[in-house]
N, C-alpha and C positions, 0 to 999 in steps of 0.2 A: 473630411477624409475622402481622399479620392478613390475610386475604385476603375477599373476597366471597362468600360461596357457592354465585353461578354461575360463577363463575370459578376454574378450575384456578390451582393454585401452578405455580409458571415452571418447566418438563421441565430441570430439572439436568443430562441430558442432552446439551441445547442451550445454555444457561452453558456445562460441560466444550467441549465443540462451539468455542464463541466463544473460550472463553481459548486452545484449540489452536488458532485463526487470529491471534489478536491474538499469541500468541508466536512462531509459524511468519513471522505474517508482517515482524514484527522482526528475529528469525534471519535470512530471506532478504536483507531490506535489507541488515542490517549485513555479510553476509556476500558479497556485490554488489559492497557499495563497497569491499572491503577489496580482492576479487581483482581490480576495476579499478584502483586504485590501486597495485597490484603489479606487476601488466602495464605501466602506465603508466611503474613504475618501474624494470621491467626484472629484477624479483627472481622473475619466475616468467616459461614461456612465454606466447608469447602463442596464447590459445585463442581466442580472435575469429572468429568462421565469417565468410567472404567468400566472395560467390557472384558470379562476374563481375567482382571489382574493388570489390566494393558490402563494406561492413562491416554486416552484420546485429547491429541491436542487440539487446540484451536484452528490449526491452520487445514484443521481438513474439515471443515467449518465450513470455511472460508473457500478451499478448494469445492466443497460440493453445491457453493450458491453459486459459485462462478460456473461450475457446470450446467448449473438450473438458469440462469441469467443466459447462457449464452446460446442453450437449446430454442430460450424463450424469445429472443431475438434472432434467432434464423426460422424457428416454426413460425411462430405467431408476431410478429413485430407488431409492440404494444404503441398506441399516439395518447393523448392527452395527456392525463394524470398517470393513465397506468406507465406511460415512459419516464416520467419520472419517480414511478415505486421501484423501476427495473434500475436506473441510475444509483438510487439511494441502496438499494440488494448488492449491486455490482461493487460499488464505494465497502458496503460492509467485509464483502469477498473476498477485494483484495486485500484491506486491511488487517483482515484474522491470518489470510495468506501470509504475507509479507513481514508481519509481526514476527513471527516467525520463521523467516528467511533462512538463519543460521544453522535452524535443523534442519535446512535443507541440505545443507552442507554439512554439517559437523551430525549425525545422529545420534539422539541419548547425549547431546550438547546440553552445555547452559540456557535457559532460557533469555540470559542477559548479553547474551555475544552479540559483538559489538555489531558484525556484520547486522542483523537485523535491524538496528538503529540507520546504518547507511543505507540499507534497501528502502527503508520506509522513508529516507530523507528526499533518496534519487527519484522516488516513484511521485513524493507530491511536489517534487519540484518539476517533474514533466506535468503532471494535472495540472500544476500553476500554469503553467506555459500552455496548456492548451485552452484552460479556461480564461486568461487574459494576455496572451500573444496575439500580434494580426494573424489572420489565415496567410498562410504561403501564398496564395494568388495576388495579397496585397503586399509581400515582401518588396525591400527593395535593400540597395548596396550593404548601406547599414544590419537590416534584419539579417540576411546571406552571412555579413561579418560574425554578428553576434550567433548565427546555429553554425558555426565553423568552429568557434570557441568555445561556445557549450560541447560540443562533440568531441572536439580535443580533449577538453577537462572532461568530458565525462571515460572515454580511453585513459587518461594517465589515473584518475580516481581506480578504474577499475585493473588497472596494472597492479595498484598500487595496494588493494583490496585483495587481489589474487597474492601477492606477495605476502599479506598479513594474515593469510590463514592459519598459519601456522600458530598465531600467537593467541592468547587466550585472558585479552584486557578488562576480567571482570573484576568489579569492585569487592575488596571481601566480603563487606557488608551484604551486597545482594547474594553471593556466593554462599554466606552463613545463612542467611534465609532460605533460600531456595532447598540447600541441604536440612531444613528442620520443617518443609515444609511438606504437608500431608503428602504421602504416596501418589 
C-alpha cells in the first residue's frame, strides 16, 4: 500500500474503533427488533417505560446517549479502553436512534415503517465504508469514481424515499401485532 509521505497511514486504531461501531451498532438493531417483536408477541414481559400514560420509545434512548457520548468527547476525550466504551455507547445511540427513523417522520407511526429499515441500511453501510474504505488522502481515480456513485445512488435512494412517504408497506402480520400489543 502506498501512501504519501506527508500523510500518515490510517491509525488502525480508528478502523478497530469503526468496525466496533459498525458491529455494535448491528447488534443493537437486530437485537431491538427482536425484543420488540417479543413483547409485541407476548412471549416476554413487557418492559416499555411509561411515564404518565406516554410510551417512551426507544429512540430517545438512543437520542440521550448520543447526547451523553458527544458532551463526553468534547469535555473529556476519553484514550485507551475508555474510547472504545464511548464507540460501543455511541454504536448503541444510534442504533435505538435510527431503529426508529420513521417516527421521526411519521409520529404515533408504525413501529415497522419501512423507512426505519432504510435508515438503519444507509447508516451501516456509511459505518462499513468507514471502517473498511481507504482514507480519502489515499484515494485515487477509481475510489473518487466509486464516492461519485455512492452519492448519486445515495441522492436518487433518497428522492426516491422522500416520494414513498406517503405509503405505508407494512406487513399485516406485524401490523396485527403491533395493534395487540401492550400499550
Amino acid at each position: 500500500m502506498m501512501t504519501h509521505p506527508d500523510v500518515p497511514p490510517p491509525d488502525r486504531r480508528t478502523r478497530r474503533l469503526a468496525r466496533l461501531v459498525l458491529f455494535t451498532f448491528i447488534l443493537t438493531f437486530i437485537v431491538a427488533r427482536v425484543i420488540v417483536l417479543l413483547i409485541m408477541a407476548h412471549a416476554m414481559p413487557d418492559l416499555y417505560l411509561h411515564l404518565g400514560g406516554t410510551h417512551v420509545h426507544h429512540l430517545n434512548y438512543g437520542i440521550f446517549l448520543l447526547c451523553g457520548v458527544g458532551a463526553w468527547l468534547l469535555l473529556a476525550p476519553p484514550h485507551g479502553r475508555w474510547r472504545s466504551l464511548c464507540a460501543v455507547l455511541y454504536a448503541i445511540g444510534l442504533a435505538l436512534t435510527f431503529d426508529e427513523f420513521g417516527m421521526w417522520l411519521h409520529l404515533g407511526g408504525s413501529y415497522w415503517q419501512r423507512g426505519s429499515f432504510d435508515a438503519v441500511i444507509v447508516v451501516a453501510a456509511v459505518l462499513g465504508l468507514l471502517a473498511f474504505a481507504p482514507s480519502p488522502s489515499q484515494w485515487r481515480g477509481k475510489h473518487v469514481l466509486a464516492a461519485i456513485v455512492v452519492v448519486v445512488a445515495l441522492a436518487v435512494f433518497g428522492t426516491l424515499f422522500i416520494g414513498a412517504l406517503d405509503r405505508h408497506d407494512v406487513p399485516q402480520r406485524l401490523h396485527r401485532l403491533e395493534q395487540q400489543a401492550p400499550p
